[in-house]
C-alpha positions, -999 to +999 in steps of 0.1 A: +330-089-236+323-121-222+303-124-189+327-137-160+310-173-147+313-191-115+326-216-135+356-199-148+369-187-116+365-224-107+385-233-133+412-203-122+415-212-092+415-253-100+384-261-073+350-275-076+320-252-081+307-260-045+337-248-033+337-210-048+300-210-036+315-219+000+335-190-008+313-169-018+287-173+008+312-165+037+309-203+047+334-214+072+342-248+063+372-238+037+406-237+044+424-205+041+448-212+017+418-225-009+402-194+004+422-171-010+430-193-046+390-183-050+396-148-037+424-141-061+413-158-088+377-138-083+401-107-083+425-110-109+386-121-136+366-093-119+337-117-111+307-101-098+289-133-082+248-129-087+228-119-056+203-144-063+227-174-065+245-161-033+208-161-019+197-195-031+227-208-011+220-191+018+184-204+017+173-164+007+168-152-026+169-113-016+142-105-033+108-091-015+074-097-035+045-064-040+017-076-042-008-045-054-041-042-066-042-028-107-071-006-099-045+009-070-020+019-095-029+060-093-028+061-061+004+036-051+034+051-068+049+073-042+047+041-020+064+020-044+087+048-044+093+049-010+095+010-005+119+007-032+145+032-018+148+013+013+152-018-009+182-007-023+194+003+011+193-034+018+201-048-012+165-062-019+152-065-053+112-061-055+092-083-077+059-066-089+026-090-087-003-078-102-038-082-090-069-076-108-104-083-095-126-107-113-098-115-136-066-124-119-078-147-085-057-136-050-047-172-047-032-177-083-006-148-071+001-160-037+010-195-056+031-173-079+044-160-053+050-189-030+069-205-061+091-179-069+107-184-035+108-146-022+120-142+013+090-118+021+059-104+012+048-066+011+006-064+003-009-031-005-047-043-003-082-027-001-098-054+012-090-074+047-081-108+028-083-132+057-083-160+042-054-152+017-035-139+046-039-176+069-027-192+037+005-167+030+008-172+069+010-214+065+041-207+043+059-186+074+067-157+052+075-122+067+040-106+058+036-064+064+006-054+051+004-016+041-031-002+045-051-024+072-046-030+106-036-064+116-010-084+129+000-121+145+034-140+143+041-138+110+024-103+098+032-067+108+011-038+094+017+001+084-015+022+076-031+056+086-066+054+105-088+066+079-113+061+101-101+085+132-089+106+102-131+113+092-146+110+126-118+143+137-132+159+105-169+150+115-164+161+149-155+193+142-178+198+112-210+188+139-191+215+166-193+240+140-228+235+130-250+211+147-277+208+120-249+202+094-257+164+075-225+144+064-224+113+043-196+093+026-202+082-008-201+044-016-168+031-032-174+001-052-138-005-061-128-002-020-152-013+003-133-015+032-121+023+031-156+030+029-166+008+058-138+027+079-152+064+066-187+051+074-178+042+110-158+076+119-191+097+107-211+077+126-190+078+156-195+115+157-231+113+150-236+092+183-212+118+199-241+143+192-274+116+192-280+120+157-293+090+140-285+089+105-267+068+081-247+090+068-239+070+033-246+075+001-251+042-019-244+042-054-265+015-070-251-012-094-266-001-124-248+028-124-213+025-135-200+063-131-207+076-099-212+108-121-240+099-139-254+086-105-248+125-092-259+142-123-294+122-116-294+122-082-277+155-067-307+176-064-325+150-039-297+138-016-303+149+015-266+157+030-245+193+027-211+178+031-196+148+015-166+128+020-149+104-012-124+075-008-112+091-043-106+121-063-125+104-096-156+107-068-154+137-055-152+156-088-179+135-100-200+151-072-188+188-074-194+185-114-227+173-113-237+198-083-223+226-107-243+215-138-272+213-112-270+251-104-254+238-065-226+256-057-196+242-041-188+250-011-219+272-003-247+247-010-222+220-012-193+208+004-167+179-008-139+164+003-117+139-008-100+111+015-070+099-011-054+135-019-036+137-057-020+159-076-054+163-092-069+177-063-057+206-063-061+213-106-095+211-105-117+238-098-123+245-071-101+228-056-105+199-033-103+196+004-081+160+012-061+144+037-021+144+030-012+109+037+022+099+041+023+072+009+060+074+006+065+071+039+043+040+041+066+023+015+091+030+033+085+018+066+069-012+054+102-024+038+120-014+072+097-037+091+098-061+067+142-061+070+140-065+109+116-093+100+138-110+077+169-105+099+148-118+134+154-083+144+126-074+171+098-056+157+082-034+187+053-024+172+038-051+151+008-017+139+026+010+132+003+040+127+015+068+108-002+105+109-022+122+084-026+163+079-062+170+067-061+200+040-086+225+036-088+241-002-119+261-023-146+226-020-152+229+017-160+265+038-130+271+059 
C-alpha cells in the first residue's frame, strides 16, 4: 500500500503544503473553514503526519541524544531501559551516540550531535568533561548528566554518591575493627569513580587518624588487573578491598584463591557496580544496588521539564543506594 504524504492530503484538500503544516502544527493563523478541508481530508486518507516534520516546524525535532561511553555498555542497559520508557511517555525518540576512548574524540560526537539538531542531551560519562560540557553548554541545549554531580543554567544532573556510599562502608568496617586496612583498587577505564572511592576511605581514615593511602595502583604494564593480582596478592598490604567493577573484584578473589588466601577470612572484596554476575560467582560478591533504571528514568523526567521550561527544583538530584552483603565480605 502506498504511504499517505503531506502532499497528497494537500492535493485533497486543494491547499498549499505550508498550509497542512499550519494545520498540523496547531498554528493559529488558518481559517476554520480551510481548517477543517485539511482535517477531513487528513481523515478520509488516514495520514499519520511524521513527528520529526511536525518537530522541525515547531523548531523541535522530539528527539533526545545518549551520549554513552562503549566501554559502559555492561553496566548501562537498565538505564537505557529506564530512560527510554519515560521517552515513550513523552513521545521522545532517543538517538544512541557512541563514544570510544582513544578512537572516537568527545568533540566529533557533540558535532554529531549538535548537527543532528536534537532538542536535548542525556550524557552517561565517567569522566567530569568540562570542557565538552562548556561547549554543549554554548549551544543552550538541555544537558542532564547521569553519573557526576554538576549543574549551571543549562545542565541538571542525576547520580548516587559513590563516594558517601564507600566512606559509610569504611566507617563501619574501621568501628568494627580498628586495625582493619582498606584500599580501592585503581580503575584505568574510570578514573573518576575511583577518585570518588578514594576520597570516602580516606575520609574515614581521618575520622580515625590513620594515615594511609588506601589505593592500590595497578601499573600500566599490566593490562589485566588479574595478572597484576596473581603477582602481587601475597604482598599487598590491605584485608579489605573495594572495585569500581565486577571484572576487578573477581580478578582479586581469583588470584587470592590460587594464592592459597581465602575470601572472606584472609580476604575481603567488594564490588561498587553490582551485576548479575555478582552473585554467580563464587563466593559471591558483596556490592552496592544502585538504582540504574531509576537513573534513566529520572534523567529523561528532568530533561522533559527542561525542554517544556518547567521549573526544575533540584538541579542534583541524588538518588539512594542499598549496600549488599554476600559470601566475599564477613558479615
Amino acid at each position: 500500500m502506498k504511504r499517505v504524504t503531506i502532499y497528497d492530503v494537500a492535493k485533497e484538500a486543494d491547499v498549499s503544503l505550508a498550509t497542512v503544516s499550519r494545520v498540523i502544527n496547531g498554528l493559529e493563523i488558518v481559517r476554520d473553514e480551510t481548517r477543517q478541508k485539511v482535517e477531513a481530508a487528513i481523515d478520509k486518507l488516514g495520514y499519520k503526519p511524521n513527528a520529526v516534520a511536525q518537530g522541525l516546524a515547531l523548531q523541535k525535532t522530539t528527539t533526545i541524544a545518549l551520549l554513552v561511553p562503549e566501554a559502559s555498555f555492561v553496566y548501562t542497559g537498565q538505564i537505557i531501559n529506564g530512560l527510554i520508557d519515560v521517552a515513550k511517555i513523552y513521545k521522545y525518540n532517543i538517538v544512541l551516540h557512541t563514544m570510544t576512548e582513544g578512537i572516537v574524540d568527545i568533540k566529533e560526537v557533540i558535532d554529531d550531535v549538535i548537527k543532528s539538531r536534537v532538542d536535548g542531551v542525556i550524557i552517561y560519562n565517567d569522566k567530569l568533561m568540562e570542557d565538552e560540557l562548556a561547549e554543549l553548554s554554548k549551544y543552550e541545549f538541555p544537558i542532564v548528566i547521569i553519573g557526576n554531580r554538576m549543574s549551571d543554567k543549562q545542565i541538571s544532573s542525576v547520580f548516587v554518591d559513590i563516594e558517601r556510599a564507600v566512606y559509610e562502608l569504611s566507617l563501619q568496617k574501621l568501628q568494627d575493627n580498628k586495625d582493619i586496612r582498606i584500599a580501592v583498587i585503581q580503575d584505568q577505564k574510570n578514573e573518576f569513580s575511583t577518585k570518588l572511592m578514594r576520597q570516602g576511605v580516606q575520609r574515614a581514615y581521618k575520622e580515625f587518624g590513620i594515615e594511609d593511602e588506601g589505593y592500590i595502583p595497578i601499573p600500566n604494564e599490566y593490562r589485566r588487573s588479574y595478572d597484576y593480582f596473581l603477582d602481587h596478592i601475597e604482598e599487598i598490604p590491605y584485608d579489605f578491598l573495594i572495585a569500581n567493577r565486577d571484572s576487578q573484584a573477581i580478578s582479586a578473589m581469583n588470584a587470592a584463591s590460587e594464592r592459597g588466601i581465602k575470601v572472606p577470612d584472609e580476604l575481603e572484596v567488594v564490588c561498587v557496580i553490582d551485576t548479575k554476575y555478582n552473585s554467580m560467582v563464587r563466593p559471591r560478591l558483596s556490592s552496592f544496588a544502585i538504582p540504574s533504571y531509576d537513573l534513566g528514568a529520572v534523567a529523561m523526567r528532568v530533561l522533559t521539564k527542561m525542554l517544556n521550561d518547567d521549573e526544575v527544583e533540584d538541579k542534583e538530584i541524588e538518588l539512594s543506594y542499598l549496600y549488599t552483603p554476600r559470601q566475599s565480605t564477613k558479615n
